[in-house]
TISEGU-170798 format. One line per 4 residues: number of its first residue (from 1); for each residue x, y, z of N, C-alpha, C. Coordinates in steps of 0.2 Angstrom, whole numbers, padded with zeros to 4 digits. Each point is the difference from the previous one (the first is absolute). Layout:
% TISEGU-170798
NUM) X,Y,Z,X,Y,Z,X,Y,Z | ...
This chain:
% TISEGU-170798
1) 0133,-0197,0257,-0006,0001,-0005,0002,0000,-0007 | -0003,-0001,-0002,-0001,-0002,-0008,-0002,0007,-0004 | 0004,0003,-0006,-0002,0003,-0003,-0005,0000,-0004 | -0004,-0007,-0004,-0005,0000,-0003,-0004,-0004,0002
5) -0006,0002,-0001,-0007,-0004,0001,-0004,-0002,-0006 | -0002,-0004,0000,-0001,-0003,-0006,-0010,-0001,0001 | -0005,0002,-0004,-0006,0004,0000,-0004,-0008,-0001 | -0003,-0004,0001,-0003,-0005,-0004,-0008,0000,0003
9) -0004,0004,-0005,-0009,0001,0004,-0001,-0009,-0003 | -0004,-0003,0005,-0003,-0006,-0002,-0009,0001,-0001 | -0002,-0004,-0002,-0010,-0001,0000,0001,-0008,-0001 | -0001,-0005,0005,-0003,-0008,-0002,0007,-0003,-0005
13) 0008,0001,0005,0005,-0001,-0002,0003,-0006,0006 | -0007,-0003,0002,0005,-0006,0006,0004,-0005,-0003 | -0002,0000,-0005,0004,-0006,-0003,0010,0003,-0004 | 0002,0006,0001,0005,0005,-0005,0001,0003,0008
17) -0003,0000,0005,0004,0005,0006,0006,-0002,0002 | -0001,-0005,0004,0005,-0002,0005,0008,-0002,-0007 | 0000,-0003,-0002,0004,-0002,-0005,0002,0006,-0003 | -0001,0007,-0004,0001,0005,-0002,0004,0003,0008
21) -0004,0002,0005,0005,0002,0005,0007,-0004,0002 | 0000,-0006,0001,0006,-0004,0001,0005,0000,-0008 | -0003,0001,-0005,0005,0002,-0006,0003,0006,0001 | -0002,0005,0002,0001,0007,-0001,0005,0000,0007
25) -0001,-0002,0006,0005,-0001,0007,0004,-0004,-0002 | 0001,-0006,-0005,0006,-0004,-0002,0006,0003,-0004 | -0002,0006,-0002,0005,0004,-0004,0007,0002,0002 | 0004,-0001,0000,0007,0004,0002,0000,0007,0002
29) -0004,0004,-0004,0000,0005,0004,-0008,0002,0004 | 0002,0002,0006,-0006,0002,0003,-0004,0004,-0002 | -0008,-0002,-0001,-0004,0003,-0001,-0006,0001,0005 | -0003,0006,0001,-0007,-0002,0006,-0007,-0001,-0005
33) -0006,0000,0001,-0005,-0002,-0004,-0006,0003,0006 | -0005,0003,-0005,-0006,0003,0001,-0006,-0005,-0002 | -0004,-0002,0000,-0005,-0001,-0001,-0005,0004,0001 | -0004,0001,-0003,-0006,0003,-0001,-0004,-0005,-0005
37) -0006,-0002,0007,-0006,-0004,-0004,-0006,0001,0004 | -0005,0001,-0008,-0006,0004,0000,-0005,-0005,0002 | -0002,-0002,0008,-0004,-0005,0001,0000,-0006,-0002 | 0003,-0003,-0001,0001,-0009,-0005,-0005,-0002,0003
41) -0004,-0004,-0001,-0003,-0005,0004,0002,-0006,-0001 | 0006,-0001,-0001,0004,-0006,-0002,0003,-0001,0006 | 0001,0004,0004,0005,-0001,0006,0007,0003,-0003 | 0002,0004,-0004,0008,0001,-0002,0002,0004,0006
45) -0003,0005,0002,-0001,0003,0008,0004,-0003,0006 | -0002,-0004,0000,0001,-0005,0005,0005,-0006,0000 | 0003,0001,-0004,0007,-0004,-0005,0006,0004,0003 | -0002,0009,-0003,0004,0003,0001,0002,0000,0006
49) -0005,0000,0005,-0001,0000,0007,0006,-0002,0003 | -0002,-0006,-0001,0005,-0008,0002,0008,0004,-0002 | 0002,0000,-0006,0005,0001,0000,0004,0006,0002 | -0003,0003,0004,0003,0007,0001,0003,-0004,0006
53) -0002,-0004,0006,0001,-0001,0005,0008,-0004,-0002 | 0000,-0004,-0005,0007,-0001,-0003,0005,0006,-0003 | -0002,0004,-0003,0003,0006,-0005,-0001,0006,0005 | 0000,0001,0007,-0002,0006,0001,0006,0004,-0001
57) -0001,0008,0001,0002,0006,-0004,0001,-0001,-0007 | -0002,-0006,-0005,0001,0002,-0005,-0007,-0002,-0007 | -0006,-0001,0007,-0006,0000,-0007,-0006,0001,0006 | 0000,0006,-0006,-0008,0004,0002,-0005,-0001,-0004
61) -0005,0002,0004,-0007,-0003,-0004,-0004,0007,0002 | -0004,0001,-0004,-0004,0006,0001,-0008,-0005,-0005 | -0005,0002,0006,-0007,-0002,-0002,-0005,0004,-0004 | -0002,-0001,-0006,-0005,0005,-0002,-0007,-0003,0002
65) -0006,0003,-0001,-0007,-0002,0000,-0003,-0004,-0003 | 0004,0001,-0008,-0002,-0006,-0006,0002,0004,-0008 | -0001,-0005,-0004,0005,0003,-0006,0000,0009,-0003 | 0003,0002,0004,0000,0008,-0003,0006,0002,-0005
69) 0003,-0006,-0005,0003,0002,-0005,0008,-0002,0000 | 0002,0001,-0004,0006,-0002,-0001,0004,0005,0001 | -0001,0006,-0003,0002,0008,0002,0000,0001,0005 | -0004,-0002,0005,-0001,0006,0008,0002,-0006,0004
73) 0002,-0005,-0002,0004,-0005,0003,0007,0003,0002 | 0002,0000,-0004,0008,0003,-0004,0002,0006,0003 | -0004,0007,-0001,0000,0004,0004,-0003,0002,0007 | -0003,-0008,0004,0001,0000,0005,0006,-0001,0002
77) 0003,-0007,-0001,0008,-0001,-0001,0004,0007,0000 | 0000,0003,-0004,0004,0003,0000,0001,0006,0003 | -0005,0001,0002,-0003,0006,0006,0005,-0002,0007 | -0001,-0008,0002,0002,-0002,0004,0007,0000,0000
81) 0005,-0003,-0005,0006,-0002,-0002,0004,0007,0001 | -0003,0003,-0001,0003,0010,-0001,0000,0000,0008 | -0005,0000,0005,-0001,0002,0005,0007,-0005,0006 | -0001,-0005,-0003,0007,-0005,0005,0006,-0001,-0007
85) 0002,0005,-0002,0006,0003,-0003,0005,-0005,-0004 | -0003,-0003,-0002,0000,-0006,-0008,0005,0004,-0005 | 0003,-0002,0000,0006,0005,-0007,-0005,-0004,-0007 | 0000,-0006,0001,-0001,-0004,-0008,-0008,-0001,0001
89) -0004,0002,-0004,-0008,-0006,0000,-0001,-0003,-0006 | -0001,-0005,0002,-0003,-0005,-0005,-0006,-0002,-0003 | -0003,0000,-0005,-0006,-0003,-0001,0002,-0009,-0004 | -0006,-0003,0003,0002,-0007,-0003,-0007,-0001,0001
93) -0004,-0009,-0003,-0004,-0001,-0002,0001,-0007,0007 | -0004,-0003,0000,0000,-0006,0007,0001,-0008,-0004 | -0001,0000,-0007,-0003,-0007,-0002,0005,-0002,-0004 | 0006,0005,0001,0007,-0005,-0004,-0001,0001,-0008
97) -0001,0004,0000,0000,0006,-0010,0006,0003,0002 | 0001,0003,0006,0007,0003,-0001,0003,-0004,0004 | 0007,0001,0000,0005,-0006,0003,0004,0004,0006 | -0003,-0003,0004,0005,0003,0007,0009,0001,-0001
101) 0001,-0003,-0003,0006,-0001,-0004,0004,0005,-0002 | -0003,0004,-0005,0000,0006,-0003,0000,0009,0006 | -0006,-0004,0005,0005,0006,0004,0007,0004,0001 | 0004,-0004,-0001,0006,0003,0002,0004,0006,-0008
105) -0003,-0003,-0004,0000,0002,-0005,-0003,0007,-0001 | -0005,0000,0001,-0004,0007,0002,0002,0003,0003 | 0004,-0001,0007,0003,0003,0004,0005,0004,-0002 | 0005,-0005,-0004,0005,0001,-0003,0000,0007,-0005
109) -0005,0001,-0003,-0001,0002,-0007,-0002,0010,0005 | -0002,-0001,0002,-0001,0006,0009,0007,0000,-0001 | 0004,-0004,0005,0004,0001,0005,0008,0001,-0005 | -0002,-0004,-0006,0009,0000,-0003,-0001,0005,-0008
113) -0007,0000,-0003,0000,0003,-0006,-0003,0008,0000 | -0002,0002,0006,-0003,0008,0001,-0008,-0004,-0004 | -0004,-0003,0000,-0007,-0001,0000,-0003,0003,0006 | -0006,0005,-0001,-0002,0002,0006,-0007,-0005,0002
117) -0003,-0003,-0006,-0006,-0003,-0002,0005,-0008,-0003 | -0002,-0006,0001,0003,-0004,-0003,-0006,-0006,-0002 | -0001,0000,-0007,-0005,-0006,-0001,0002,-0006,-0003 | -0005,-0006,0004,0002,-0006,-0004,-0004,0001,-0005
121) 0003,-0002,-0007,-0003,0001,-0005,0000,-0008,-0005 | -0006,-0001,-0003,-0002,-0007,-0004,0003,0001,-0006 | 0001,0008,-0002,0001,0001,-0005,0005,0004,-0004 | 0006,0002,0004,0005,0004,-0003,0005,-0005,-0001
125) 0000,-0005,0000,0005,-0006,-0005,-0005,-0005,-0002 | -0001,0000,-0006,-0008,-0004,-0003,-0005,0000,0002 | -0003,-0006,0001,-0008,0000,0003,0002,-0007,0006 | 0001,0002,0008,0002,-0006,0004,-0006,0000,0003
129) -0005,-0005,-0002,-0004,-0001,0004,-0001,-0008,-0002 | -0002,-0002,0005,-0003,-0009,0001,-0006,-0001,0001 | -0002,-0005,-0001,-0008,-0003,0002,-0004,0005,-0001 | 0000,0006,-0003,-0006,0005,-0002,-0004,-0004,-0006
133) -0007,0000,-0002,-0001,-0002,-0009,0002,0007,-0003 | 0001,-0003,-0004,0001,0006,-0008,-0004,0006,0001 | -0007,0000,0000,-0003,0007,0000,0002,0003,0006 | 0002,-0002,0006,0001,0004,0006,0008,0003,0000
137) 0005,-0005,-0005,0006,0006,-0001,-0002,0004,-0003 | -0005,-0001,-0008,0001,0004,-0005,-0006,0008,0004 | -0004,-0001,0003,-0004,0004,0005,0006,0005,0004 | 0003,-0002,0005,0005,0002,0003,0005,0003,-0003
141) 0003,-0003,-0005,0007,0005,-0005,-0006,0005,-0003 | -0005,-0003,-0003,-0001,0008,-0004,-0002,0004,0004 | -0003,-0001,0006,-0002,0005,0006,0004,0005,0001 | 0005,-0004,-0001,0007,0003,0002,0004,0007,-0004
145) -0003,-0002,-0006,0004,0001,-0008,-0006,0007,0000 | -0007,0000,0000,-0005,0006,0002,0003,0005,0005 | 0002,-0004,0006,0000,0005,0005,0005,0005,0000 | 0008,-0003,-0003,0006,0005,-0005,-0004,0004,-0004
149) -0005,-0002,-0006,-0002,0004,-0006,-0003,0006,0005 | -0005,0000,0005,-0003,0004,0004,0004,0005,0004 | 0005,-0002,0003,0001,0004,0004,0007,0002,0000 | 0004,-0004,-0007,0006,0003,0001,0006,-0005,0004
153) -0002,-0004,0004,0006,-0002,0005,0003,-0006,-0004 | 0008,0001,0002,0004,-0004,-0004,0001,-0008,0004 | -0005,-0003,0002,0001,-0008,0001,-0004,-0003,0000 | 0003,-0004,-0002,-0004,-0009,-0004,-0005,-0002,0004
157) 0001,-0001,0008,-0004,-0005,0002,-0004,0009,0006 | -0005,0003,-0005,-0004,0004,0003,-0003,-0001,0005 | -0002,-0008,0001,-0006,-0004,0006,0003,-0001,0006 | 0005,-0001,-0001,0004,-0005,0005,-0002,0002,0006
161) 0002,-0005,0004,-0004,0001,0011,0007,-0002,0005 | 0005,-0002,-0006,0005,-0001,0003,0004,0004,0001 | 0001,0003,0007,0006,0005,-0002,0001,0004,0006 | 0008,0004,0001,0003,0001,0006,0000,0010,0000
165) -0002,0002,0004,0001,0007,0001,0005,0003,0006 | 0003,0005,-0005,0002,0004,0007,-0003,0005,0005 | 0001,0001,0008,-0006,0001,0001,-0001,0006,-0001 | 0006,0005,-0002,-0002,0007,-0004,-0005,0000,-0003
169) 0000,-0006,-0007,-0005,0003,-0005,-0008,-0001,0004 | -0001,-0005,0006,-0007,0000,0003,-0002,0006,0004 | 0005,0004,0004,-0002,0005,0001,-0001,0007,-0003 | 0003,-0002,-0006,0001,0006,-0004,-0006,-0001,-0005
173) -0003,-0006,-0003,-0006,0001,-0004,-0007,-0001,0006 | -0004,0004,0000,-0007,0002,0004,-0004,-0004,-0001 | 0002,-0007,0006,-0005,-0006,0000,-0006,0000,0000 | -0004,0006,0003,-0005,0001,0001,-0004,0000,-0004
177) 0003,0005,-0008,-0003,0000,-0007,0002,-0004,-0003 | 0001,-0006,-0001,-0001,-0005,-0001,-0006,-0004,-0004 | -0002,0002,-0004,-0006,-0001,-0003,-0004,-0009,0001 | 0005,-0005,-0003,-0002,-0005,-0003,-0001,-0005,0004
181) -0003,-0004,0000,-0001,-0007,0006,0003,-0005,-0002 | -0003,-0004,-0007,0004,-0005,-0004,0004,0001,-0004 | 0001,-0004,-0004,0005,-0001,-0005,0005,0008,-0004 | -0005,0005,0001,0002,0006,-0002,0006,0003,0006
185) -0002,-0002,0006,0005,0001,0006,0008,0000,-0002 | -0001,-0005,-0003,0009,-0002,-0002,0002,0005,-0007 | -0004,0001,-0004,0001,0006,-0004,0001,0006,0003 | -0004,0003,0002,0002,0006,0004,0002,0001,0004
189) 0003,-0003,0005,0008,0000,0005,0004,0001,-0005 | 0002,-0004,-0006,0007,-0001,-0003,-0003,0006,-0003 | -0002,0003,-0005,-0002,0005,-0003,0002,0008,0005 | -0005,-0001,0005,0001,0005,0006,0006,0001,0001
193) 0005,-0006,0001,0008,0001,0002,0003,0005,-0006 | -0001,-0004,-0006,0004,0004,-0004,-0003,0007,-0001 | -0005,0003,0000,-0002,0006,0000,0004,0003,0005 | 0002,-0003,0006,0002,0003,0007,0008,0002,-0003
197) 0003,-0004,-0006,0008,0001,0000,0002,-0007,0002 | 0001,-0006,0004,0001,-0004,0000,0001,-0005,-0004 | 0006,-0002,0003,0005,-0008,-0006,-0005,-0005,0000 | -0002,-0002,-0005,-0005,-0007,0000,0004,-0004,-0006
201) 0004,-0006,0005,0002,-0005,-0003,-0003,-0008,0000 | -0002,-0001,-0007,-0001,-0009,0000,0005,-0005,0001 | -0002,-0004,0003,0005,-0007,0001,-0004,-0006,-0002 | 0004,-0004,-0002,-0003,-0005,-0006,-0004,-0005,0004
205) -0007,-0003,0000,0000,-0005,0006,-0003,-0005,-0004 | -0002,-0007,0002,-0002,-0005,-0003,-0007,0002,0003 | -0007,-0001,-0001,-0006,0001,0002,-0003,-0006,0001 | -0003,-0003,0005,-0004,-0007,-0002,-0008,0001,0004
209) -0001,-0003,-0004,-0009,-0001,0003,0000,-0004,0009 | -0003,0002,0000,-0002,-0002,0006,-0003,-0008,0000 | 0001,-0005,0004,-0001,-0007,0002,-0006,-0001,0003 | 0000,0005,0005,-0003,-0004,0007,-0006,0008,0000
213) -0007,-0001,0004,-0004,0006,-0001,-0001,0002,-0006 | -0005,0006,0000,-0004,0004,-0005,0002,0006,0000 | 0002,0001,-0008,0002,0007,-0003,-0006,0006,-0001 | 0003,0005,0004,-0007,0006,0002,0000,0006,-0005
217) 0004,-0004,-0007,-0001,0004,-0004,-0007,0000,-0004 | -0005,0006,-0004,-0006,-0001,-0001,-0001,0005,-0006 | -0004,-0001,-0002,-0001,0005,-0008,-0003,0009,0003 | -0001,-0001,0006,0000,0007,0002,0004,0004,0004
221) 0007,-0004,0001,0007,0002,0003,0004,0002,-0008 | -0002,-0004,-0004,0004,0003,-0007,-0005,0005,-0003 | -0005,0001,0001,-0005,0006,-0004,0003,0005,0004 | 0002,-0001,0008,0001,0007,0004,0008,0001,-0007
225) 0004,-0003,0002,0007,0002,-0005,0000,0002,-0006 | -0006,-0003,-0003,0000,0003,-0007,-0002,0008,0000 | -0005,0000,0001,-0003,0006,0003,0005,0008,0004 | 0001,-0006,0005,0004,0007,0004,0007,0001,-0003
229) 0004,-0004,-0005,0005,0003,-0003,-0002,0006,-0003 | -0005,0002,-0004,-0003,0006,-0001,-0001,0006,0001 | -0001,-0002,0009,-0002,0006,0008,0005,0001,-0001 | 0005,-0004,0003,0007,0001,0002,0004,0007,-0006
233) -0001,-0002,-0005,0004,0005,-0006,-0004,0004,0001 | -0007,0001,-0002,-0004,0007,0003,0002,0003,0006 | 0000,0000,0005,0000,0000,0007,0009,0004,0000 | 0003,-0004,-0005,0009,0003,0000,-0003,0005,-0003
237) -0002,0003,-0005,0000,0008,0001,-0003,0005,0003 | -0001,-0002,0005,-0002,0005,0004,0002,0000,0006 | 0000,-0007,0002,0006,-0001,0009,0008,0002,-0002 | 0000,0003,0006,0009,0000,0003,0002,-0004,0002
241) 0006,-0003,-0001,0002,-0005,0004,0007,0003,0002 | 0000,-0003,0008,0003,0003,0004,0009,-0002,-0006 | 0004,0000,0002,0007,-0001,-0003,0004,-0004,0005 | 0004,-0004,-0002,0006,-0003,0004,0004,0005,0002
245) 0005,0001,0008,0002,0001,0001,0007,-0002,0001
């Protein structure tokens, strides 16, 4: 059995499923993969299906009803990942923005530099992004650049969705208080982690737009993170947070 699991929620990702799975399996070092998709009516479901009769014991699929978020995705996953004894969890994206590639890398930053939390970051060796226009990095770094101002945490790429946990820190921060669905979700995990005591280290990654499929990014996934950076620093003075162990 494989130490980590690799998280990837899809919604109307047929065209990024099967290809993202067999990049992730082509790896050198073994990985297993979760999928979690929110009723597609694409068919990605049924993709996965297929290839599990190829991949068995190493990809799973869990069904939701229909898009309940990018959050409760994740911490489905992770609910799951904790319960069949996953040392490593990953979050990654289905549509090739992050590079299967760089898993090992994440692993690494875990396994050889004491990172308890490891993120792919666009932004902690200049600005590596591709095929984005101009307003949507300059949107994303400043995003990034407030979120620091607000709450205090010392990394560049505050948004990020790419990234590898140890599964200490998932049991040890309280999934269930997990506030956020969209875009704010990825703030306040890495946020949550460092209040708990937790190493949160960036690794430098190339970031690319996506090719194939529709980006589920929306101006009301970014009003939730502008906003709830706010809660989040309110909300720190008066929550405890449990502590590393």
């Amino acid at each position: 059995m494989s130490d980590s699991i690799v998280i990837i929620p899809t919604y109307n990702e047929k065209e990024n499923v099967e290809n993202i799975i067999r990049a992730v399996f082509n790896l050198e070092k073994e990985f297993h993969i979760l999928i979690i998709d929110d009723g597609s009516p694409d068919g990605t479901a049924d993709i996965v299906k297929k290839l599990q009769t190829e991949y068995t014991e190493r990809l799973f699929l869990i069904e939701r009803s229909g898009k309940l978020g990018l959050g409760t995705a994740y911490i489905c996953g992770f609910k799951w990942a904790i319960e069949h004894a996953y040392d490593f969890i990953f979050e990654m994206d289905a549509d090739f923005s992050h590079n299967p590639g760089d898993l090992p890398k994440l692993y690494a930053a875990c396994t050889e530099l004491g990172a308890d939390v490891a993120v792919g970051s666009r932004y902690c060796n200049g600005v590596n992004v591709v095929n984005w226009p101009l307003s949507r990095v300059l949107m994303s770094y400043f995003a990034s650049v407030y979120v620091r101002m607000v709450t205090g945490l010392a990394i560049q790429d505050t948004t990020a969705g790419f990234k590898c946990y140890r599964r200490q820190v998932l049991e040890t921060l309280d999934l269930d208080n997990i506030h956020f669905k969209g875009y704010a979700f990825q703030i306040e995990m890495k946020f949550t982690a460092h209040k708990c005591g937790f190493k949160v280290v960036e690794v430098p990654i190339i970031f690319i737009n996506r090719v194939l499929g529709t980006s589920k990014m929306n101006s009301s996934i970014f009003g939730e993170a502008l906003f709830g950076v706010l809660q989040l620093k309110w909300w720190s003075f008066f929550r405890k947070y449990p502590q590393k162990k």
